[in-house]
MILUMPA-114946 format. One record per residue: residue in three letters; x negated, y, z of N, C-alpha, C in turn. Coordinates in steps of 0.05 Angstrom, whole numbers, padded with zeros to 5 digits, always signed. Atoms other than C-alpha are relative to their C-alpha. Layout:
ALAXYZXYZXYZ ...
END
This chain:
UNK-00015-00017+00020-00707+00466+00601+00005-00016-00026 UNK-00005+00012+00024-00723+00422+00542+00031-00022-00002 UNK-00021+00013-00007-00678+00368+00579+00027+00005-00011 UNK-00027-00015+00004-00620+00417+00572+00017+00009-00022 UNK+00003-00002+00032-00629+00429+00503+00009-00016-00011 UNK-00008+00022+00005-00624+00363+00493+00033-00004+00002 UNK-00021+00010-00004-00566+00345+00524+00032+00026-00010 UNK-00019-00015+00004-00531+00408+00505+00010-00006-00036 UNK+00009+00016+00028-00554+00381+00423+00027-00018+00007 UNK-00023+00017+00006-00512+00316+00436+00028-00001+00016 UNK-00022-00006+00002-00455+00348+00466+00019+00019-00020 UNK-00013-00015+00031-00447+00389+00405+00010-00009-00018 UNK-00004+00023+00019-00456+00329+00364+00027-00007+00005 UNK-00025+00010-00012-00396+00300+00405+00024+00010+00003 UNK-00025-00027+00009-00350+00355+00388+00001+00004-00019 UNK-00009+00001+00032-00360+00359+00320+00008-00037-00003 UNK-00004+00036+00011-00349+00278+00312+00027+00006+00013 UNK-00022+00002-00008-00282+00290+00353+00023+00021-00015 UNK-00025-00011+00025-00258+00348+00314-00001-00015-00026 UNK-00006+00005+00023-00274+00322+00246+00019-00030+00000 UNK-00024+00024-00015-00242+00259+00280+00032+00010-00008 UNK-00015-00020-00008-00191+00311+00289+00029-00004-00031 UNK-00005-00007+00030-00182+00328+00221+00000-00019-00014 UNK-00001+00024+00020-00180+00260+00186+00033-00005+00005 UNK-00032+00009-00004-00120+00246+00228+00019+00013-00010 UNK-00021-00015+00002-00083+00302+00221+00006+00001-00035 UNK-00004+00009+00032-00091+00289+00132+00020-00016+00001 UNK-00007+00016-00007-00072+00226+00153+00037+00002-00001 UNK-00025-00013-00007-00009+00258+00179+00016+00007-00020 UNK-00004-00013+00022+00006+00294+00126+00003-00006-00027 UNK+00000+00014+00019-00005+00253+00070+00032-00027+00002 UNK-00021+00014-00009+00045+00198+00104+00032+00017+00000 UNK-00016-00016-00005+00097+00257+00120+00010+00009-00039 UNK-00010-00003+00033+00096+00275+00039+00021-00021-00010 UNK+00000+00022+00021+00097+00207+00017+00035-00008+00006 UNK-00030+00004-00009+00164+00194+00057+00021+00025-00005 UNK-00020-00013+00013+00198+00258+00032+00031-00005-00015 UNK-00024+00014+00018+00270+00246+00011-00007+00015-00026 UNK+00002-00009+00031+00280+00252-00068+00018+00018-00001 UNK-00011-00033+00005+00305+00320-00091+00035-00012-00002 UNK-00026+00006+00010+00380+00307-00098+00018+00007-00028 UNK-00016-00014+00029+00386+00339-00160-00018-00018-00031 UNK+00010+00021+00016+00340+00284-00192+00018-00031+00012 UNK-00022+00016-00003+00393+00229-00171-00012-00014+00034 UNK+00008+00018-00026+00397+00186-00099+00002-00023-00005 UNK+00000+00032-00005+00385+00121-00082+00011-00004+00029 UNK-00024+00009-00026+00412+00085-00016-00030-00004+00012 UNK+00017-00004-00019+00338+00093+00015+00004+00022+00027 UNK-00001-00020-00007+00347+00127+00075-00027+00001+00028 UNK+00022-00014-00020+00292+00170+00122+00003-00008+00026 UNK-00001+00000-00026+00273+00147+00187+00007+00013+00018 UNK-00001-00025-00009+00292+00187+00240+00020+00013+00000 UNK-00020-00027-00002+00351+00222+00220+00028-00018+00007 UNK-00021+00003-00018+00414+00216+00254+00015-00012-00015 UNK-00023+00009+00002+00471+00166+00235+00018+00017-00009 UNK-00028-00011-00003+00534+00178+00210+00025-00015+00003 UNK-00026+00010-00008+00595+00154+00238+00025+00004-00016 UNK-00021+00008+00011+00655+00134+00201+00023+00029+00013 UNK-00016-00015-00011+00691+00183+00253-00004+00031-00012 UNK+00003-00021+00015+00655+00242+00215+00004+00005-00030 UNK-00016+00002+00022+00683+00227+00154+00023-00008-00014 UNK-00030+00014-00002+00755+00195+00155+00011+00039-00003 UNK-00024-00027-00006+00805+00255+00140+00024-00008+00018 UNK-00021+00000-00021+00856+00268+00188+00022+00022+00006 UNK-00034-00026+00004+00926+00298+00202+00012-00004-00025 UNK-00006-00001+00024+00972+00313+00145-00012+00018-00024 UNK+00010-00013+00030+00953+00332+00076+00016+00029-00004 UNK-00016-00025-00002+00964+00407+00077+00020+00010-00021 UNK-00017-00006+00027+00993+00414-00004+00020-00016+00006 UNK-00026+00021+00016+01040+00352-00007+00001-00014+00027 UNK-00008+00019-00023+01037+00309+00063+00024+00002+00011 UNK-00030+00008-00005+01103+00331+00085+00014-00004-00026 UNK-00015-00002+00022+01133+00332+00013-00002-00037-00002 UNK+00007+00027+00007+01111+00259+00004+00007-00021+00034 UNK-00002+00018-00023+01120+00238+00077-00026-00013+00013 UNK+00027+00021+00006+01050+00214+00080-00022+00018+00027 UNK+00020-00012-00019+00986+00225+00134-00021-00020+00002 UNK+00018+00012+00006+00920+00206+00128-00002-00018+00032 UNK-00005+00014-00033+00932+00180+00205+00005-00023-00005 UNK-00017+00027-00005+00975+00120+00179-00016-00017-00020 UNK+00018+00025+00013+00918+00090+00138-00026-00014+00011 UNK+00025+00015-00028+00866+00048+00187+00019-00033-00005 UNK-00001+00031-00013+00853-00031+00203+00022+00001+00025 UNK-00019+00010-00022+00888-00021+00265+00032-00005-00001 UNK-00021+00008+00010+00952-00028+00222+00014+00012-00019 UNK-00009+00004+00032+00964-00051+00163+00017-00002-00007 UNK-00029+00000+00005+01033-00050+00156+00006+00027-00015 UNK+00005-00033+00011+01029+00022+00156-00016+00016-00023 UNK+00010-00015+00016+00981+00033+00112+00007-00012-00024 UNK-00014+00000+00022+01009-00005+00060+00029+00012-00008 UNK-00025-00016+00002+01078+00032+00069-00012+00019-00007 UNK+00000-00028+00013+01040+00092+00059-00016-00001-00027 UNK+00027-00003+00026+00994+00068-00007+00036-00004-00012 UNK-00024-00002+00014+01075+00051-00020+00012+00022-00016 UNK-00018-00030+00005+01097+00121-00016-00019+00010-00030 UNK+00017-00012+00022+01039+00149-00069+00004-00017-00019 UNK+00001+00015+00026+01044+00092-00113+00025+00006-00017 UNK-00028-00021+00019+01120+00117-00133-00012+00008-00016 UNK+00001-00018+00020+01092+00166-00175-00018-00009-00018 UNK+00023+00007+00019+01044+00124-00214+00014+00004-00037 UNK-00010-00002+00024+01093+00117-00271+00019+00033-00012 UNK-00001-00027+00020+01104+00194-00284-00002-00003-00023 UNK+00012-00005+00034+01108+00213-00354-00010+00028+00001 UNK+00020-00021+00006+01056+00269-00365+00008+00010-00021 UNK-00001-00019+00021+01054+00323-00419-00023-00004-00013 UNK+00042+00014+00017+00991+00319-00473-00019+00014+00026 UNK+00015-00021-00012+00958+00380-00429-00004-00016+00037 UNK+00002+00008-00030+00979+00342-00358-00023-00027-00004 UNK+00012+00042+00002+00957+00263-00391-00031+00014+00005 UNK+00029-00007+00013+00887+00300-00421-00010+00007+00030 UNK+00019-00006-00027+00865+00329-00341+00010-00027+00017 UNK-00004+00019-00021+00897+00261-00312-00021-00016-00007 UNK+00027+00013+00004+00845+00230-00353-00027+00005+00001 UNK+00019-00011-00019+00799+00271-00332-00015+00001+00029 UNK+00006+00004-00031+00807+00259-00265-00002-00036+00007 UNK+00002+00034-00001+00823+00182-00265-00025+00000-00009 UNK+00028+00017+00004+00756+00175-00300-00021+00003+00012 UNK+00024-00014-00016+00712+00208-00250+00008-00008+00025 UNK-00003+00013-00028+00736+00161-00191+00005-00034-00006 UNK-00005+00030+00000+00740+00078-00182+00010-00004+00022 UNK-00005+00012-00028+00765+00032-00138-00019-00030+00001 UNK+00026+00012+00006+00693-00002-00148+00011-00021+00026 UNK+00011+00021-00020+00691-00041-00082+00028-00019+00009 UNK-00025+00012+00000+00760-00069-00089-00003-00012-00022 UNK+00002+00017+00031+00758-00095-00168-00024-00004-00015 UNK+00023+00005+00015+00693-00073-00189+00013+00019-00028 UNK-00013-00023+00025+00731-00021-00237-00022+00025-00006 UNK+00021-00035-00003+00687+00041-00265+00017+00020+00000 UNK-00017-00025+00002+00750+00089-00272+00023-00015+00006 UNK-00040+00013+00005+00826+00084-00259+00010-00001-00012 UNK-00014+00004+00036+00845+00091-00333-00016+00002-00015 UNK+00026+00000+00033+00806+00079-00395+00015+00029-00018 UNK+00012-00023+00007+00793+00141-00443+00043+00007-00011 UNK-00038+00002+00004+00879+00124-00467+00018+00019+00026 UNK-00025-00008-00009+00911+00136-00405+00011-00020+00017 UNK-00013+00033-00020+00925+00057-00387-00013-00003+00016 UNK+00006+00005-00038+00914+00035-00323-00028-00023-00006 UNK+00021+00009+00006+00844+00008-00321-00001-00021+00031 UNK-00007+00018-00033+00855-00026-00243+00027-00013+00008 UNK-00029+00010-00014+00915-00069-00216+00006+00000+00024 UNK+00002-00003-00022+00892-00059-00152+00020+00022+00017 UNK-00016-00019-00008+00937-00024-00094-00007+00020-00002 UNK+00012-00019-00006+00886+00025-00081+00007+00016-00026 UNK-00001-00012+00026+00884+00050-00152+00029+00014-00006 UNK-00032-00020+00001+00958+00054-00157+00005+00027+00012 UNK-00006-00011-00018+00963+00094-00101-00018+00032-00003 UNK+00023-00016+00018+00895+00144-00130+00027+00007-00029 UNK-00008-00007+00027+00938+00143-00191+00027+00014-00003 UNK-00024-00008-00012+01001+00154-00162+00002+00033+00008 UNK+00003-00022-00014+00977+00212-00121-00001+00032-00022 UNK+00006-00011+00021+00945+00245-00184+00022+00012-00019 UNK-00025-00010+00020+01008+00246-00225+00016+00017+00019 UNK-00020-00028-00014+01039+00275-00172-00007+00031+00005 UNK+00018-00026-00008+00990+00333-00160+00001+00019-00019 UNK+00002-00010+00019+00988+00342-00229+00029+00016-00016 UNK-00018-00014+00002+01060+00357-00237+00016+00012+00020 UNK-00009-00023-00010+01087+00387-00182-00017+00026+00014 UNK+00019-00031-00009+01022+00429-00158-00023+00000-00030 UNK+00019+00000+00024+00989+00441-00227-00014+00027-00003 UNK+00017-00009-00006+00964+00495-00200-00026-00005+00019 UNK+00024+00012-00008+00910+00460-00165-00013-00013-00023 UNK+00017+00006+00026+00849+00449-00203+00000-00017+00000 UNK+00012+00031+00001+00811+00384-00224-00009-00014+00021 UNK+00024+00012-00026+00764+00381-00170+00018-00003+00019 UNK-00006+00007-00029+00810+00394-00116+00019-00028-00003 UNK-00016+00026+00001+00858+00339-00139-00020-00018+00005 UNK+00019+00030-00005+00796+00289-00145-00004+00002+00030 UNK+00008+00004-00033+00781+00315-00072+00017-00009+00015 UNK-00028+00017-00018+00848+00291-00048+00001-00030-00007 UNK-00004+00027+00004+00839+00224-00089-00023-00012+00019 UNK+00022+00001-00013+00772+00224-00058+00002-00001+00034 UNK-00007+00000-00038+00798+00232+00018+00010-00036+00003 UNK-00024+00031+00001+00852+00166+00004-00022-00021-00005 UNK+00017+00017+00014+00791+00128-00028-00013-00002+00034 UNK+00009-00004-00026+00756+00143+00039+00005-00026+00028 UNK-00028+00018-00025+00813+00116+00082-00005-00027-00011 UNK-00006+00025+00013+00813+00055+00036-00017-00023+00005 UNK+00031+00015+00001+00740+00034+00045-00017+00018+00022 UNK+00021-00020-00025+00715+00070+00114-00028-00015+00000 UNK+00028+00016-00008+00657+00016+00126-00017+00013-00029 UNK+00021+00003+00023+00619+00025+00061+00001+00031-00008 UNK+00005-00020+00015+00626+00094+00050-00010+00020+00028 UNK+00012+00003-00025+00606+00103+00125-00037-00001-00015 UNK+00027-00003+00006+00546+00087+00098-00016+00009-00020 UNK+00008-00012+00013+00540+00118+00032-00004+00029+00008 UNK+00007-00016-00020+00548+00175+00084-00024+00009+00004 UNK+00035-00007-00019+00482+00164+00109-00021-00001-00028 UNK+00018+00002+00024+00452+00150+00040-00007+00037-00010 UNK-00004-00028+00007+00479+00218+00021-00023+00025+00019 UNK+00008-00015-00021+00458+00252+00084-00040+00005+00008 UNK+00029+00000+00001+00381+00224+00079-00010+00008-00032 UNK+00012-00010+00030+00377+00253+00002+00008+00043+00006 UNK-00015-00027+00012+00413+00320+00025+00021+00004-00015 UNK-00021-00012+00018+00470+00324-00007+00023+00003+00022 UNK-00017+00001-00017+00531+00346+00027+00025-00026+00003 UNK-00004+00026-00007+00566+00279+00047+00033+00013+00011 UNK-00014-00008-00009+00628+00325+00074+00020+00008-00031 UNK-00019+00008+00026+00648+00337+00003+00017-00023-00003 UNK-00016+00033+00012+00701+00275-00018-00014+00000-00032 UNK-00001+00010+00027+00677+00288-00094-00026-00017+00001 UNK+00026+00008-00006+00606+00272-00068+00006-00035+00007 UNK+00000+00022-00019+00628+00223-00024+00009-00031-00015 UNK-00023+00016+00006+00676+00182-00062+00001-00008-00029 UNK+00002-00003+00033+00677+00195-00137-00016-00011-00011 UNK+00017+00009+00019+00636+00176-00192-00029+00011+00000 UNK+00024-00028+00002+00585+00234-00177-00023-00015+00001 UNK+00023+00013-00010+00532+00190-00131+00013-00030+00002 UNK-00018+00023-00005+00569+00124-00144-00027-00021+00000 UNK+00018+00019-00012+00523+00063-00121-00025+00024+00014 UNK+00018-00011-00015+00484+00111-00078-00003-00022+00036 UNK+00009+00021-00028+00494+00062-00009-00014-00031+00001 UNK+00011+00028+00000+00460+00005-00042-00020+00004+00020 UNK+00035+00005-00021+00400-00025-00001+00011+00009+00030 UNK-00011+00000-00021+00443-00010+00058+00000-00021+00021 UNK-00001+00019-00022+00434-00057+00120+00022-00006+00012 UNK-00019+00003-00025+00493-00039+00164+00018-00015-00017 UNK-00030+00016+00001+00563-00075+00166+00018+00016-00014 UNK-00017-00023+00017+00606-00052+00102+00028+00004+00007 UNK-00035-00006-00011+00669-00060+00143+00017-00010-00018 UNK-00021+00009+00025+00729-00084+00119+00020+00016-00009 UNK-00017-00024+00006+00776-00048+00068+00030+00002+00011 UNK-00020-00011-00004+00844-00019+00086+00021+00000-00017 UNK-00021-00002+00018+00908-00035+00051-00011-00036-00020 UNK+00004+00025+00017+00915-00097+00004-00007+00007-00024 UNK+00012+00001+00021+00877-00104-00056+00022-00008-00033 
END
């Protein structure tokens, strides 16, 4: 009987040593699982992104078809701007750039500068806005023209569209312009939470150097510089 006692003793032992076992790991767990938490998005992102979470493909962010306000008025479709030819897409950064030299009203210049300054054509010139706080063209670049172009146009023949949505249309073209690198600010976006399907998010000034520290291939841009 005593025997049994015994051995029943250090199978008890051997069950508590495996749970508290148990329980170290699972801290363990837990403490690691914090520590890798993405950062709140509303305290700013960085271009770290979380193990584990799904890719995003260039194909989930490219706009496509025509531009529902102005694409037939302008002739233009986000279709004809891609690597696979460039002919085309500089015919079509052609068509938008027309309108760069609009002359604005104080009320039109004051929201064009509004909007020019809350977008770049960073990975083309290294510009922080498309016009300085004046009005003048802050980029020489096509892309910019073509952002700037678009803008004046938006601004005077649909001036009933707000701020935002105009930047969201400069924000689509910017897109097209630089798929590889914003492909991956994508995923920067996407491992902080923020919505990455926005263009103002995506594209603008909002989370601008958010895809640093990025690994993948930034692709090459679209249209001549």
């Amino acid at each position: 009987m005593s025997d049994n006692k015994e051995e029943q003793k250090q199978t008890d032992k051997k069950i508590d040593r495996e749970f508290i076992f148990q329980l170290v790991v699972v801290g363990v767990l837990v403490i690691l699982l914090l520590y890798n938490l993405p950062v709140n998005a509303g305290k700013g992102v960085t271009g770290n992104v979380v193990k584990g979470i799904g890719t995003v493909s260039a194909l989930d962010i490219l706009p496509s078809g025509t531009p529902e306000v102005y694409g037939s008025e302008l002739g233009v479709s986000f279709d004809d701007v891609s690597a696979s030819n460039p002919g085309l897409a500089d015919a079509t950064m052609e068509k938008l750039t027309e309108y760069e030299d609009m002359q604005l009203t104080p009320e039109q210049m004051s929201r064009y500068v509004k909007i020019s300054s809350s977008i770049a054509c960073e990975y083309c010139c290294g510009a922080k806005t498309l016009v300085f706080s004046n009005g003048e063209r802050a980029c020489g670049c096509a892309h910019s023209y073509a952002m700037r172009g678009l803008a004046k146009y938006l601004l005077t023949k649909h001036p009933d569209m707000s701020d935002e949505q105009i930047l969201n249309e400069l924000g689509k073209w910017k897109v097209l312009f630089f798929p590889g690198v914003h492909e991956q600010k994508a995923q920067a976006l996407k491992s902080q939470g923020v919505d990455y399907n926005n263009y103002i998010n995506l594209a603008s000034n909002k989370y601008r150097g958010a895809e640093k520290g990025q690994t993948s291939d930034s692709g090459a841009m679209v249209g001549g510089c």
